[in-house]
N, C-alpha and C positions, 0 to 999 in steps of 0.2 A: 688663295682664290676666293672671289667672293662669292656668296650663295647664289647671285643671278649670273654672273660666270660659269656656279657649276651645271646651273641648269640648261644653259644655252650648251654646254658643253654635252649634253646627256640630251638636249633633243637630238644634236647634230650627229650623235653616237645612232640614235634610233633613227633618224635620214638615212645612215650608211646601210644601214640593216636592211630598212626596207630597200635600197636600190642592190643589194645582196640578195634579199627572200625576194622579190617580184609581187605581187600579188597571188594567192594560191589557186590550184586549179586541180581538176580529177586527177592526176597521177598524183598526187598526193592524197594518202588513206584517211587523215582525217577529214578532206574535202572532197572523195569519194563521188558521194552522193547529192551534195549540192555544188550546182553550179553558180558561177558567181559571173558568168559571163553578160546577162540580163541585168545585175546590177550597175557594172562597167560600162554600160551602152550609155546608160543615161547619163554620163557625164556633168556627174553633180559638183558644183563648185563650193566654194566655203560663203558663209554666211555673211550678209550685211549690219551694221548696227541693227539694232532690234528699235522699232520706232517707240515715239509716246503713244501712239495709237493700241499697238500691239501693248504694249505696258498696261495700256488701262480697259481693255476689252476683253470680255470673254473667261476670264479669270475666275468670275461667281459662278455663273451656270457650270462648271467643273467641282465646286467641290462638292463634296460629300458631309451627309449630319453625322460625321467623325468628330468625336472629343480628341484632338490632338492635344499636347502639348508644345509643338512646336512645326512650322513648315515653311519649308525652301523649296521655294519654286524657279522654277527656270521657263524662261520661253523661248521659243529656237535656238535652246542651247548656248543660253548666258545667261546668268544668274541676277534674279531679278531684284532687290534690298528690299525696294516698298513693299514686295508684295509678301517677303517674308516674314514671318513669327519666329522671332529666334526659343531655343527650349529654355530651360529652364537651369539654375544652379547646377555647378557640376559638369556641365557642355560647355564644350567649344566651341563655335562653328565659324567659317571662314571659308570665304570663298579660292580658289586654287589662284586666281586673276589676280586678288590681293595682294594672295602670301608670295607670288613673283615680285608686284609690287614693293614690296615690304624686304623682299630680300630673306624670309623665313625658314631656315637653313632647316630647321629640326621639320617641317613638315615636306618642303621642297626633295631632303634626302629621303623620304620615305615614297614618294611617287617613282614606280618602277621596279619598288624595292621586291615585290613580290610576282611583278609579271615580268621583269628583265627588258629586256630591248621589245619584245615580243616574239613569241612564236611561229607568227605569219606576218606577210605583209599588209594587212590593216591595222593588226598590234601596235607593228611598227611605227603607224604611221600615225595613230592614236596619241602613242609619244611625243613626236615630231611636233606633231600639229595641232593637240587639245588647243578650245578656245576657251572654256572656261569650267569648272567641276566645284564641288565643297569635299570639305575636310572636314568631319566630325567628329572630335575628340572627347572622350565622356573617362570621367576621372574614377579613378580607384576606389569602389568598394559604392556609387554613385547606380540607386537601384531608381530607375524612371519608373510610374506607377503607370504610365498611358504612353500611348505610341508618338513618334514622331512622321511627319510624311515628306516626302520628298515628290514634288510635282510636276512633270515634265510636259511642259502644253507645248504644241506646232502649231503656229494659223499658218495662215494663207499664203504668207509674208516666207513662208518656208519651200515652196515651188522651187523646186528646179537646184535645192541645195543640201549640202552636209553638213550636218548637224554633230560637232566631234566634242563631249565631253568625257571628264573624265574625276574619280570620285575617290575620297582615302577616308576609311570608318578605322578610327584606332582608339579599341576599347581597352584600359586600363585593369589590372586585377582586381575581381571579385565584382565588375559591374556587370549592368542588365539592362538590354533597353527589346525596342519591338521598334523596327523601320517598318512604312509602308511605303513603298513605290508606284507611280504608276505616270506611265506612258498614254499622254492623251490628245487626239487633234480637236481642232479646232474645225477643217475642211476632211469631211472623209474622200475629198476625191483629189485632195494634193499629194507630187510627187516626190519626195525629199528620200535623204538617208540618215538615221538616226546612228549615229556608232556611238557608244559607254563602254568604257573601260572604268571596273570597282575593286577596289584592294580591299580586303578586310581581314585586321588582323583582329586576333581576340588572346587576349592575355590571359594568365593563370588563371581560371575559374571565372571568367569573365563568360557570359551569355549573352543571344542575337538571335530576334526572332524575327526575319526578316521577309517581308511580302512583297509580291514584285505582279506589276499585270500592266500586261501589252496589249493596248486594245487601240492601235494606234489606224491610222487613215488605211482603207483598202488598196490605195497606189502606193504607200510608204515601205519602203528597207531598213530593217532596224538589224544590229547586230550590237549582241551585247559580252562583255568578257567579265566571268567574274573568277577574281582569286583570292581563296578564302586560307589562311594560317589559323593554327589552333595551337596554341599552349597546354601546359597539364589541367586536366578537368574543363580545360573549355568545352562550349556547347553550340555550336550554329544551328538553327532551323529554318531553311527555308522552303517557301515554297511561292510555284511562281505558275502566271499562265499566258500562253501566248492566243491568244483571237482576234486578231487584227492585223495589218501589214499585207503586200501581194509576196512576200520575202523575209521569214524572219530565223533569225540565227542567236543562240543563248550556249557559249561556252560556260561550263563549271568547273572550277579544279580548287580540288582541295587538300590541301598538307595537313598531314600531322607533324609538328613541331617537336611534340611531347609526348610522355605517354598518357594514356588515361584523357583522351578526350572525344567528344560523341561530334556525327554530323549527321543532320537527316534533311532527305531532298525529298519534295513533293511538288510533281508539275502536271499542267495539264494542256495540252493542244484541240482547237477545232479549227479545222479547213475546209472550205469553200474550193470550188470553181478560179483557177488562177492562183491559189494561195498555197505556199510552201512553208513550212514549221520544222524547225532544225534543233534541237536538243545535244547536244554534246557534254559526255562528264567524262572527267578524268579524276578518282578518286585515288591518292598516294596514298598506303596502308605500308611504312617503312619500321613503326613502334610499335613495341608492346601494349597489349590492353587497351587500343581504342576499338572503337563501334563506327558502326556509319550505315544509312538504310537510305535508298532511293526506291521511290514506286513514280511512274510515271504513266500518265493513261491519255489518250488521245483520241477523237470523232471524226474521220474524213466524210465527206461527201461531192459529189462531183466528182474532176476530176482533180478534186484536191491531194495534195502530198505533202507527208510527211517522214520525218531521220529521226531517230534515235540512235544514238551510239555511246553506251557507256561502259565504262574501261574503269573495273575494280585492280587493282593490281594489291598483292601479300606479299613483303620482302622477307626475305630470311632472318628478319631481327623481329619481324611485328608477330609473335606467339601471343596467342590469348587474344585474337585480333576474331570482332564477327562486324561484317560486312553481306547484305541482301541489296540486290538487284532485279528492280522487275518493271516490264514495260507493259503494256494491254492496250491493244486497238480494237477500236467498233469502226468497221465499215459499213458504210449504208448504201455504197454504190460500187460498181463491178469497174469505173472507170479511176477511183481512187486508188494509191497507191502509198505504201509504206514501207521505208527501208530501214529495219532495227535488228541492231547487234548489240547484245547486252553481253560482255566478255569479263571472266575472270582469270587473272593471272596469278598463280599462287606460289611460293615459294616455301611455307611454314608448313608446319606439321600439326602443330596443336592449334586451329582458327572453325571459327561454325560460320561457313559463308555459303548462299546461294546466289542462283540467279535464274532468269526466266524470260519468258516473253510471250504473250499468247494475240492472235490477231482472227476477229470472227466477226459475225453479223449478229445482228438481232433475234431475241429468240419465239422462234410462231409460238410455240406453248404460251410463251408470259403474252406474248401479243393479245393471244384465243382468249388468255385467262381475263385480263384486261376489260377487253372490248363485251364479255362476257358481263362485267360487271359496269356498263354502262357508259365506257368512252368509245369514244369512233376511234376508226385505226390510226389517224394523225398525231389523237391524241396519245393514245396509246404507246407509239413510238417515242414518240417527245417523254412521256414520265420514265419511260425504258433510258433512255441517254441521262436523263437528267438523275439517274439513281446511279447510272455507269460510273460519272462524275462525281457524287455526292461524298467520297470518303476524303477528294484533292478540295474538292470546292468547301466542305466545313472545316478545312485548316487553316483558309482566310479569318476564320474567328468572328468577326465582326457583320453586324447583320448588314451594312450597308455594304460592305464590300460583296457579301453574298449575292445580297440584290442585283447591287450592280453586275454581277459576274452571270446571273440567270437569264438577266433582263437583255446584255448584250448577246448571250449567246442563242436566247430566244428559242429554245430547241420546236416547238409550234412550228410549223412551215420550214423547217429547217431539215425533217427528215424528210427519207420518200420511199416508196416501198420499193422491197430487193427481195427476191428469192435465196433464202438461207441458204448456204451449204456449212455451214460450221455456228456453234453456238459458243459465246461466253457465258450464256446462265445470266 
């Protein structure tokens, strides 16, 4: 069989799938709490070529005074050559459209390899149907001194469609890089669906310190899957933020492969009026001796909502396993809503794992103490969220991502007064 045989053979597996799973809906516990019926309505179709217009517009006013090393951009969800900076010795990179192309057996078998058919029926259908994704390959013992970014623009040209890529990082042992992501429109008032599906695997002692921010159009759906494997000593870090979309959904699942390897998750949500924010983790703890720590913290206001759900599970072989989970919401308005279950499953005897969740308002002391020393209560609110945030938002690292991450979220005019009944401090 030839390698574009097997791959036609393995969409047409994930078609079956999905006409088996359906699309998921509430009687299903991990889609519980969001619905997906408002994204269904809109009847979004698959994309058109991407123009030379859309090619050569709009592309500067997005970046940022980042020192990359290297950046792959995409627009409406095709990979764009010109626009990209390949990295540096020691990387791979190749677009998924290619390596079909090319027939690329060793990268083509690796797509799937860690999400299977899919879970759900968009999983599934992510398989079926990618239109285009990269594969970044970074060689053994290959330590990057500067980040690489990965840029996902929509224009205009994106209305009324779905946007389905899909993405393979496979780091070799003993290397090191830093990914920056980010999901950016072009029209904040276009309606599309963004869906990413990301494999990442990381080899013996291999590390990944990867940034991800959704700050995509206020009528866009984005849903994103990410599957992360770790070998011995491996090390994932990431952390990711959602503030943008009227619909947004970020699975996480992570394996330990091995033993002795770390993962830590750091995310942050703010919603608006119309806007829903969906977090999902499923961390597998089946070996001995690894770690793993998720804090996730969130800002409703209006009648915005937000999920968190995340799922520690301890098998009976993972002794010496520590594992923390913690979620913390600030409500600013009585019409906001949150639904978070941070869950541990344990099976070991000898593992140091917590977990938590706490969900309150504003506190009048700090408010009093504040306004006391000279800001009005707008302000005052505003330096209150923006300190909430301050421990997710300095894991970005880089001052321009910070910026930018302050700047959209604008906490100024963004609070509004709420009579307390419960305090985070």
């Amino acid at each position: 069989m030839s390698s574009g045989d097997w791959m036609i053979d393995r969409r047409l597996a994930a078609l079956e799938r999905f006409e088996t799973l359906g699309f998921p809906d509430r009687r299903s516990e991990a889609w519980r709490y969001t619905s997906v019926e408002g994204l269904l309505k809109q009847g979004f179709i698959a994309p058109a070529k991407v123009s030379q217009r859309d090619r050569d517009d709009g592309i500067q006013s997005h970046l940022l005074p980042l020192a990359t090393l290297g950046r792959l951009v995409f627009i409406d969800g095709q990979f764009i050559d010109e626009h990209s900076v390949y990295p540096s010795q020691g990387v791979r990179v190749t677009s998924l459209k290619a390596a079909m192309a090319k027939g690329d057996r060793q990268v083509l078998e690796a797509v799937g390899s860690l999400s299977g058919l899919g879970d759900d029926g968009f999983a599934a259908l992510n398989l079926a149907g990618f239109q285009d994704g990269v594969v970044i390959q970074i060689a053994q013992d290959v330590r990057l001194d500067g980040p690489m970014e990965l840029l996902h623009l929509s224009t205009a040209s994106a209305e009324g469609r779905k946007l389905s890529t899909r993405h393979l990082i496979l780091m070799e042992r003993g290397s090191q890089a830093e990914l920056i992501e980010r999901f950016v429109s072009e029209d904040q008032q276009s309606s599309y669906f963004n869906h990413q599906v990301v494999e990442i695997s990381l080899a013996e002692q291999a590390s990944l310190n990867h940034k991800r921010i959704q700050m995509e159009s206020g009528q866009a759906y984005h849903l994103s899957d990410l599957h992360i494997a770790l070998q011995r000593q491996a090390a994932y870090y990431g952390v990711m933020a959602a503030i943008g979309g009227c619909w947004s959904r970020t699975f996480i699942s992570n394996r330990f492969q091995q033993p002795d390897a770390h993962c830590e998750l750091d995310g942050l949500y703010c919603v608006d009026d119309g806007q829903l924010a969906d977090f999902h983790l499923d961390i597998d703890h089946q070996l001995a001796n690894c770690s793993s720590r998720e804090n996730f913290k969130g800002i409703l206001r209006g009648s915005g909502r937000a999920v968190f759900d995340g799922l520690i599970q301890v098998g009976k072989g993972a002794q010496k396993s520590e594992a923390h989970l913690h979620n913390a919401n600030l409500m600013l308005s009585r019409q906001a809503e949150v639904d978070t279950k941070p869950q541990l499953m344990i099976l070991a005897d000898d593992v140091v794992c917590s977990h938590g969740t706490s969900v309150g308002q504003l506190d009048d002391q700090a408010i009093f103490y504040l306004r006391s020393r000279g800001l009005d209560e707008e302000q005052a609110r505003a330096l209150l969220c923006q300190g909430f945030l301050a421990e997710v938002v300095d894991k970005f690292e880089h001052q321009a991502l910070i910026e930018l991450l302050n700047r959209r979220m604008n906490f100024v005019g963004f609070t509004e007064p709420e009579t307390s009944h419960e305090s985070l401090g």
